[in-house]
C-alpha beads as a LAMMPS data file, in Angstrom:
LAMMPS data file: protein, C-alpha beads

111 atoms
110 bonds

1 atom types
1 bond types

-500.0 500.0 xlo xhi
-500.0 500.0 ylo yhi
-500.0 500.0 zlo zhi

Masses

1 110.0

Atoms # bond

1 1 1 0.000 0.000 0.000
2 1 1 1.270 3.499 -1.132
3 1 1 1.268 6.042 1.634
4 1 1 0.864 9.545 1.684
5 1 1 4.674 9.788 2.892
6 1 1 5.696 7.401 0.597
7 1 1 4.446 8.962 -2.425
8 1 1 6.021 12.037 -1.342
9 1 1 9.834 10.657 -1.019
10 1 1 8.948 8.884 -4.699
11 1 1 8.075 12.434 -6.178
12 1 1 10.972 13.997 -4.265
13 1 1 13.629 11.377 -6.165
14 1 1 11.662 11.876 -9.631
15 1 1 12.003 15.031 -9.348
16 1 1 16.092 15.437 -8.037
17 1 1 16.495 12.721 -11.330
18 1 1 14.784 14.977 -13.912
19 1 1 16.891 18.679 -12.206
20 1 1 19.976 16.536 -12.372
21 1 1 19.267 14.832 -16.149
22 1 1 18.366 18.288 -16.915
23 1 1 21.659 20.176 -15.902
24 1 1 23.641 17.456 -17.587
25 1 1 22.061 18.217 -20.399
26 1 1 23.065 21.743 -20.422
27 1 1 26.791 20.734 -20.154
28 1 1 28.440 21.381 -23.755
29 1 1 31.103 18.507 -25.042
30 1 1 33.258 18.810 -27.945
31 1 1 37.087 17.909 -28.819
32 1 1 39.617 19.827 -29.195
33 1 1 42.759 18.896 -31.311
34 1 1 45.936 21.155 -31.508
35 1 1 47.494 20.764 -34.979
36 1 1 49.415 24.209 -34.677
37 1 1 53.415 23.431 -34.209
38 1 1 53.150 24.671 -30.469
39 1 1 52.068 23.491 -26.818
40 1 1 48.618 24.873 -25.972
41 1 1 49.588 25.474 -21.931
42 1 1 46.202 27.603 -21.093
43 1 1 43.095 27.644 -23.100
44 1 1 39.740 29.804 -22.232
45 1 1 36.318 29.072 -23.538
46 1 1 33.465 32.011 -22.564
47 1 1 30.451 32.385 -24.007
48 1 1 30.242 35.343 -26.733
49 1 1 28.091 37.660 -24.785
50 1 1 30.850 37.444 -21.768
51 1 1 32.960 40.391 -21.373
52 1 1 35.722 38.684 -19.847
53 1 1 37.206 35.372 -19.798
54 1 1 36.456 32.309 -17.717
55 1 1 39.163 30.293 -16.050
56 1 1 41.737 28.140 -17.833
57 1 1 39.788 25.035 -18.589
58 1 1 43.125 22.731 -18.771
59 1 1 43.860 24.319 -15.709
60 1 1 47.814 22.033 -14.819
61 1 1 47.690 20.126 -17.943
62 1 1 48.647 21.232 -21.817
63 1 1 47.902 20.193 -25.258
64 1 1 50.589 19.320 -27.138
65 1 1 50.788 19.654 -30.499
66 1 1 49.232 16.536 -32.742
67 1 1 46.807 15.650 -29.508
68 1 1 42.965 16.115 -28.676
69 1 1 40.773 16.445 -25.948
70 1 1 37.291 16.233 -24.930
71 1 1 36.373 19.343 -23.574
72 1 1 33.439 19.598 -21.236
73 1 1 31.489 23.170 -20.160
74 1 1 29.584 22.390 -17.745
75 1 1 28.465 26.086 -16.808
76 1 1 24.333 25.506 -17.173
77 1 1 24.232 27.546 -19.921
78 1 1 22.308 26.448 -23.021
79 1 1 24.830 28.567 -25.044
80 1 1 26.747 27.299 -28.168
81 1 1 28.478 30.769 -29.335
82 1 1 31.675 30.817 -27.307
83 1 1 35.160 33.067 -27.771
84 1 1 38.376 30.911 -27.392
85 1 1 41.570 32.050 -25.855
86 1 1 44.555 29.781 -26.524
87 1 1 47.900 30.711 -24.384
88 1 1 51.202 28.775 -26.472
89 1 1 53.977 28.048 -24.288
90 1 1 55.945 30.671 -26.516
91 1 1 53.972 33.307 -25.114
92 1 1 51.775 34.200 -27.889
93 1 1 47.786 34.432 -27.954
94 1 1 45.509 33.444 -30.472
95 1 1 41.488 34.684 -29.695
96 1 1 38.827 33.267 -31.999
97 1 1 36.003 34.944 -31.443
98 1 1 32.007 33.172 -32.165
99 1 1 32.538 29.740 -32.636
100 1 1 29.489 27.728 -32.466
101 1 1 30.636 24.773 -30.577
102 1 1 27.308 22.753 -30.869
103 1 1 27.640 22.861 -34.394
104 1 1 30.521 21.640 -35.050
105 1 1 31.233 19.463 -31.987
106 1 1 34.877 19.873 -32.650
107 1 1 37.482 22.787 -32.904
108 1 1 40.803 22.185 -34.121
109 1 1 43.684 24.938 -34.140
110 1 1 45.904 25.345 -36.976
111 1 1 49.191 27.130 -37.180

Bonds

1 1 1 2
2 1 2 3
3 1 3 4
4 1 4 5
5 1 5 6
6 1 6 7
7 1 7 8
8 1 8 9
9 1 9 10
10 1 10 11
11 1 11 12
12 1 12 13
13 1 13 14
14 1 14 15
15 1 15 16
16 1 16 17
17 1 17 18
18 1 18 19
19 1 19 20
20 1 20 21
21 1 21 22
22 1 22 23
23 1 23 24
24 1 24 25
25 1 25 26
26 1 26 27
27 1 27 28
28 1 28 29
29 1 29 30
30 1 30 31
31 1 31 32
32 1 32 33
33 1 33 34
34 1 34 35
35 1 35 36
36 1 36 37
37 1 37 38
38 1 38 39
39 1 39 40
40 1 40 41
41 1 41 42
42 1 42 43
43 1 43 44
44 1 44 45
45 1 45 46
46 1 46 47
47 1 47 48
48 1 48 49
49 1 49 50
50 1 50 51
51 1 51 52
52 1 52 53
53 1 53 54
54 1 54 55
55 1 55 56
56 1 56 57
57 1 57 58
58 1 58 59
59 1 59 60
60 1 60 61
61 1 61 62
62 1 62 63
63 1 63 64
64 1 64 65
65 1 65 66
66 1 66 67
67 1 67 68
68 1 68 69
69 1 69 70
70 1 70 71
71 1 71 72
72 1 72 73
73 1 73 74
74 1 74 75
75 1 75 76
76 1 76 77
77 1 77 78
78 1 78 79
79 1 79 80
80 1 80 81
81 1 81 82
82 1 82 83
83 1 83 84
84 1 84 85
85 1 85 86
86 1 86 87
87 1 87 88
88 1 88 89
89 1 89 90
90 1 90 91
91 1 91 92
92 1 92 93
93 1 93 94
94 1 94 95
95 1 95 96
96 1 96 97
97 1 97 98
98 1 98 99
99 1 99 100
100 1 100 101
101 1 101 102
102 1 102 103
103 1 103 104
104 1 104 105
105 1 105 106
106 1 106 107
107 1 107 108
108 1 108 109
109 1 109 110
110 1 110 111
């Protein structure tokens, strides 16, 4: 027999599920692949309507040149415009400014 209380702690985990299946699906996947002839040592992804930039997704690791990555966002946003910042280990920056990442599902930098 379903009680009151019962009923109440099934529509409680239902509902926790969907919030959680929902926020996942909000998270934005896509692979990255560094064919320029440098090491990619800090990369930034924000969306396009962000005045500054987020923080550096590969945060101790790098991205040497000839490898990929998956890439995750997992800021909530249902946003697919993004700028990228990528930081070489020469010092120099390369911005690319409204790239659809859903789209495409992949970006890969060229020298």
């Amino acid at each position: 027999m379903l009680t009151v209380r019962s009923a109440l702690n099934c529509s409680t985990v239902l509902a926790l599920a969907l919030v959680s299946a929902s926020a996942k699906a909000e998270d934005l996947t896509f692979t990255l692949t560094n064919n320029s002839s440098f090491v990619v040592v800090e990369f930034y992804a924000s969306p396009s309507d962000v005045g500054e930039w987020e923080e550096d997704i590969l945060g101790t690791g790098v991205l040497g040149s000839g490898e990929y990555s998956q890439i995750t966002i997992g800021d909530g946003r249902e946003q697919c415009e993004y700028d990228l910042r990528f930081v070489f280990d020469d010092g120099d920056v390369v911005d690319r400014g409204g790239v659809n990442l859903c789209e495409t599902g992949s970006y890969t930098l060229t020298d």
